[in-house]
Every structure is written in C-alpha cells, then in structure tokens.
ROLOKOL-704685 format. One record per atom (N, C-alpha, C): y, x, z; atom name; residue number from 1. Coordinates in steps of 0.2 Angstrom, whole numbers, always signed. Layout:
+-------+-------+-------+------+-----+
:     y :     x :     z : site : pos :
+-------+-------+-------+------+-----+
:     Y :     X :     Z :   CA : NUM :
...
+-------+-------+-------+------+-----+
***
This chain:
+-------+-------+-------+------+-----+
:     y :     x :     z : site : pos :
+-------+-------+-------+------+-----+
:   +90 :   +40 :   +18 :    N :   1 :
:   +85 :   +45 :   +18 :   CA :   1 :
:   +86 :   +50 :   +13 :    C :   1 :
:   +89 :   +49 :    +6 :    N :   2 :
:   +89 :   +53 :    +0 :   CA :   2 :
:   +95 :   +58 :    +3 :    C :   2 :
:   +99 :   +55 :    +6 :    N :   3 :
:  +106 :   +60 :    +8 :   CA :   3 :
:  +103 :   +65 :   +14 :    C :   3 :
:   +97 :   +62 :   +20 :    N :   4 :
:   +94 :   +69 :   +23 :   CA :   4 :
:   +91 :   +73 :   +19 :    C :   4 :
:   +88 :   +73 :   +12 :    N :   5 :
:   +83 :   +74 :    +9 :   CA :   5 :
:   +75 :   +73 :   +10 :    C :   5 :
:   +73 :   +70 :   +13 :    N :   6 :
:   +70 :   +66 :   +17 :   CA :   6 :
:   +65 :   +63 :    +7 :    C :   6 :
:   +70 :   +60 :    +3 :    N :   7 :
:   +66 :   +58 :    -2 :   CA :   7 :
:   +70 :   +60 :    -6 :    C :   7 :
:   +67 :   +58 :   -13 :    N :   8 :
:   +71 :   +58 :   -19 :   CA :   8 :
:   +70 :   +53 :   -25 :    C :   8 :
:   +72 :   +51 :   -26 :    N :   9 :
:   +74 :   +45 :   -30 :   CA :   9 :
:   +74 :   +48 :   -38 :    C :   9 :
:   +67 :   +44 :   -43 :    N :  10 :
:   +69 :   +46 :   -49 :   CA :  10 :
:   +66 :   +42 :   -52 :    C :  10 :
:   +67 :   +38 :   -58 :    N :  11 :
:   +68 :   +34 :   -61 :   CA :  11 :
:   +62 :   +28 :   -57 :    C :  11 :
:   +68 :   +28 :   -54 :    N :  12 :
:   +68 :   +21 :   -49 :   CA :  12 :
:   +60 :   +22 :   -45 :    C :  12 :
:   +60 :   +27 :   -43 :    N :  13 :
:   +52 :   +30 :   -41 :   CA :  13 :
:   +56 :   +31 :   -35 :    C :  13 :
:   +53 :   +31 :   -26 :    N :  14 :
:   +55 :   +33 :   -22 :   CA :  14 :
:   +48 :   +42 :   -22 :    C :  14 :
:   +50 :   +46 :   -19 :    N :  15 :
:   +48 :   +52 :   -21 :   CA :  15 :
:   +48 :   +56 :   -15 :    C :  15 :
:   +40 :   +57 :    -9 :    N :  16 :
:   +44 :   +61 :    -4 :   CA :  16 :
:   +44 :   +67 :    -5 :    C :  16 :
:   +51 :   +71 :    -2 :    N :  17 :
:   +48 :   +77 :    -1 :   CA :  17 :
:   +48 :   +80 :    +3 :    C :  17 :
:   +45 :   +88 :    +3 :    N :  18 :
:   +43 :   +94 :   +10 :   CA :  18 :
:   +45 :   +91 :   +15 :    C :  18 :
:   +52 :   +91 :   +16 :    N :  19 :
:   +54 :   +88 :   +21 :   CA :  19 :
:   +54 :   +82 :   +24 :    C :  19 :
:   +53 :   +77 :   +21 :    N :  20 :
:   +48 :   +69 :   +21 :   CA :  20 :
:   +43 :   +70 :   +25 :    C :  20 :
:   +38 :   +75 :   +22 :    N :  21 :
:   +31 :   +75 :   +23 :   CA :  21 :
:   +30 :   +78 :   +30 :    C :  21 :
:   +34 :   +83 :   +33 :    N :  22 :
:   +36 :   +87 :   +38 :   CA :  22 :
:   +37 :   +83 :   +44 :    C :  22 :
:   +43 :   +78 :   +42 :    N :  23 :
:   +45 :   +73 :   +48 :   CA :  23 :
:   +40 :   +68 :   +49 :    C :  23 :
:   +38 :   +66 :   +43 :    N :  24 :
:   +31 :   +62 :   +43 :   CA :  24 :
:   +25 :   +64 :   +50 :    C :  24 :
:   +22 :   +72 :   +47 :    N :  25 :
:   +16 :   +75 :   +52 :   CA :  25 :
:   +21 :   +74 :   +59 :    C :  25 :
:   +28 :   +78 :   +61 :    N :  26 :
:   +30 :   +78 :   +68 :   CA :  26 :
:   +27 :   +70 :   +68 :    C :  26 :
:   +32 :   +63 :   +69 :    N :  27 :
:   +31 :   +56 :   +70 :   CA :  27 :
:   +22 :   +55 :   +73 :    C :  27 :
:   +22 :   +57 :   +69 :    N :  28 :
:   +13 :   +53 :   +68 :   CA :  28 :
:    +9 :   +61 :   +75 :    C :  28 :
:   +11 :   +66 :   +75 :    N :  29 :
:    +8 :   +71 :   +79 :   CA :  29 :
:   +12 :   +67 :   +87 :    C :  29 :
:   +16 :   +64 :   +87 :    N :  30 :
:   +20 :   +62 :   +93 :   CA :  30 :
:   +17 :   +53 :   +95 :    C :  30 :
:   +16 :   +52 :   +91 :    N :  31 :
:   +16 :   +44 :   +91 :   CA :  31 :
:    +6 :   +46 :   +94 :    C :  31 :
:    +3 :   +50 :   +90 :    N :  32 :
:    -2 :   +51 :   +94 :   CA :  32 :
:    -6 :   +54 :  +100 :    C :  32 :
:    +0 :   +59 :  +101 :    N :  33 :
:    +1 :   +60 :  +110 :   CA :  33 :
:    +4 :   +53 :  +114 :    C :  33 :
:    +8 :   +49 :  +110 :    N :  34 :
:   +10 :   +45 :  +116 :   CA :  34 :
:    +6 :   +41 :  +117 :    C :  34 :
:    +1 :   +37 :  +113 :    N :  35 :
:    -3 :   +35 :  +111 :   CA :  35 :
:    -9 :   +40 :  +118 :    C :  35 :
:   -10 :   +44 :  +117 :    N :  36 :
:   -16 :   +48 :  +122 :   CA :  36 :
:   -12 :   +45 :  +129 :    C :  36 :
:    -7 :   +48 :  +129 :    N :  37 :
:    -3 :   +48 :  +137 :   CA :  37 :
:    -5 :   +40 :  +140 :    C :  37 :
:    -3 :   +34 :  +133 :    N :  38 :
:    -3 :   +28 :  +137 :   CA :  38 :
:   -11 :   +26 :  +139 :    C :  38 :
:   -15 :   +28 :  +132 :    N :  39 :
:   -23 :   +27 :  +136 :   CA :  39 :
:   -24 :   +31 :  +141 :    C :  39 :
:   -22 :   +35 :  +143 :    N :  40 :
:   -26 :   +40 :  +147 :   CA :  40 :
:   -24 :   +38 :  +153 :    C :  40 :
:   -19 :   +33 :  +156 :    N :  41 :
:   -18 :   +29 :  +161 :   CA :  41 :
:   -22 :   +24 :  +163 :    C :  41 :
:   -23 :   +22 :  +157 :    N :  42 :
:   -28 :   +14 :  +157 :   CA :  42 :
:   -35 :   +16 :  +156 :    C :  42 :
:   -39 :   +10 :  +159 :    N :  43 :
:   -46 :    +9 :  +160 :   CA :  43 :
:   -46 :    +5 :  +153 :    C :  43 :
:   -53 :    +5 :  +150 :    N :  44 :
:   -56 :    +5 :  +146 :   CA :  44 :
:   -55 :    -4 :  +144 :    C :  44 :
:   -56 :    -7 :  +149 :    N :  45 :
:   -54 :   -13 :  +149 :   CA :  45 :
:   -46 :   -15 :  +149 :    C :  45 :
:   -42 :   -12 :  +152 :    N :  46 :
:   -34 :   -11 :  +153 :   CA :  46 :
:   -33 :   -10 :  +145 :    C :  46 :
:   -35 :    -4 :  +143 :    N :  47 :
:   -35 :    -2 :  +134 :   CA :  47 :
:   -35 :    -8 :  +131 :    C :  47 :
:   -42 :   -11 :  +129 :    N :  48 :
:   -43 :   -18 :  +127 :   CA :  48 :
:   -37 :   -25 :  +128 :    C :  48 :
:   -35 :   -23 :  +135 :    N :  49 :
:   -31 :   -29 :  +134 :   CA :  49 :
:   -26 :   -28 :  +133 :    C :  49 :
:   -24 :   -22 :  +132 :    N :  50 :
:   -18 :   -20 :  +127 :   CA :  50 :
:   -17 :   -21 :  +121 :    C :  50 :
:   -22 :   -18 :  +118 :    N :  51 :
:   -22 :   -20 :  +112 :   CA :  51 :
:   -23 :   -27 :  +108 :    C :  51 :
:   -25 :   -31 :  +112 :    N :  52 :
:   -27 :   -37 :  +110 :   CA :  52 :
:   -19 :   -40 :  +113 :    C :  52 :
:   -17 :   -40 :  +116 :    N :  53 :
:    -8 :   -40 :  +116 :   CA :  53 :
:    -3 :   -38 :  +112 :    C :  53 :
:    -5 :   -33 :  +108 :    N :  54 :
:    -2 :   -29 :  +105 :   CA :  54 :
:    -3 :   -33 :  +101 :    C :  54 :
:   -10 :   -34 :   +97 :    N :  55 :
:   -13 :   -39 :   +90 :   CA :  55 :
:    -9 :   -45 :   +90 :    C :  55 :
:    -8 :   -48 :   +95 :    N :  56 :
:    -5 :   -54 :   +98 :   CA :  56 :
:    +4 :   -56 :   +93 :    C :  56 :
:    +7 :   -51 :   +96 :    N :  57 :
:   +13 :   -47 :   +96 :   CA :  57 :
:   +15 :   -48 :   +89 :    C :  57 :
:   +12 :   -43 :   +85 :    N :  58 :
:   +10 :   -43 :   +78 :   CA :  58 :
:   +10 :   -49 :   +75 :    C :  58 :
:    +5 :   -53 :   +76 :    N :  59 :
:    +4 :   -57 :   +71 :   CA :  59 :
:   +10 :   -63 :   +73 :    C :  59 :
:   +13 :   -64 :   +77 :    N :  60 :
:   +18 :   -69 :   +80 :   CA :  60 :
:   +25 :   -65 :   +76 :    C :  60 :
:   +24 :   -59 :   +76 :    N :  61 :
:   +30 :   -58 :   +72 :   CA :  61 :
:   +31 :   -58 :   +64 :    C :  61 :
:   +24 :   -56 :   +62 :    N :  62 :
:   +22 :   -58 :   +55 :   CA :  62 :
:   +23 :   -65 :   +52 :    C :  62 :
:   +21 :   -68 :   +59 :    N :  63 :
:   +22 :   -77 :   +58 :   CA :  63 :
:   +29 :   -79 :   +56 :    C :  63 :
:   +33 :   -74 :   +60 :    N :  64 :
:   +40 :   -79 :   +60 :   CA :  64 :
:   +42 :   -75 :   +53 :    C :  64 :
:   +42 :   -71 :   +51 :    N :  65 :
:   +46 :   -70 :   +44 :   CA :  65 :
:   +46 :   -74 :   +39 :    C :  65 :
+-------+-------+-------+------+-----+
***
C-alpha cells in the first residue's frame, strides 16, 4: 500500500494519505450502490433474511479463527 502511496509509514505509525482517503470514499461510494442495487431487488423480509445470514456468516468465521 506504501509503494501505491496509498499510505505512509512513520515511526512505526501507519499514515493515510490524499490518496488513501480518495480510494477509501470511491470503495465505500460503490460498496453502497451495491448495497442499494442488492436491496432494491429484495422485499423487506428477503432484506431481513439476508442479513441475518449474513450475521450468521460472520460470526462462524470469527468462530473459527
């Protein structure tokens, strides 16, 4: 990440910058269009049991580490 600039490293502090912050807003601007795209297919209760699948998901993998 230091080599795209993406961050910088200074005494032993990870450091983001412009660029970091940049990539960051794109990610999170696209994660929550896909996010709309996926609810906007599903019912209100479909939502629901996605996400409670999702939570499921989660915590099975937080389990196993």
């Amino acid at each position: 990440m230091a080599a795209q600039d993406l961050i910088r490293v200074d005494n032993d502090t990870v450091i983001e910058t412009e660029a970091g912050k940049d990539l960051c807003k794109k990610v999170e601007k696209h994660r929550a269009e896909t996010d709309q795209t996926i609810t906007g297919m599903l019912s209100k209760d479909e939502t629901l049991g996605l996400v409670n699948v999702l939570k499921k998901m989660l915590k099975a993998s937080e389990d196993n580490k």
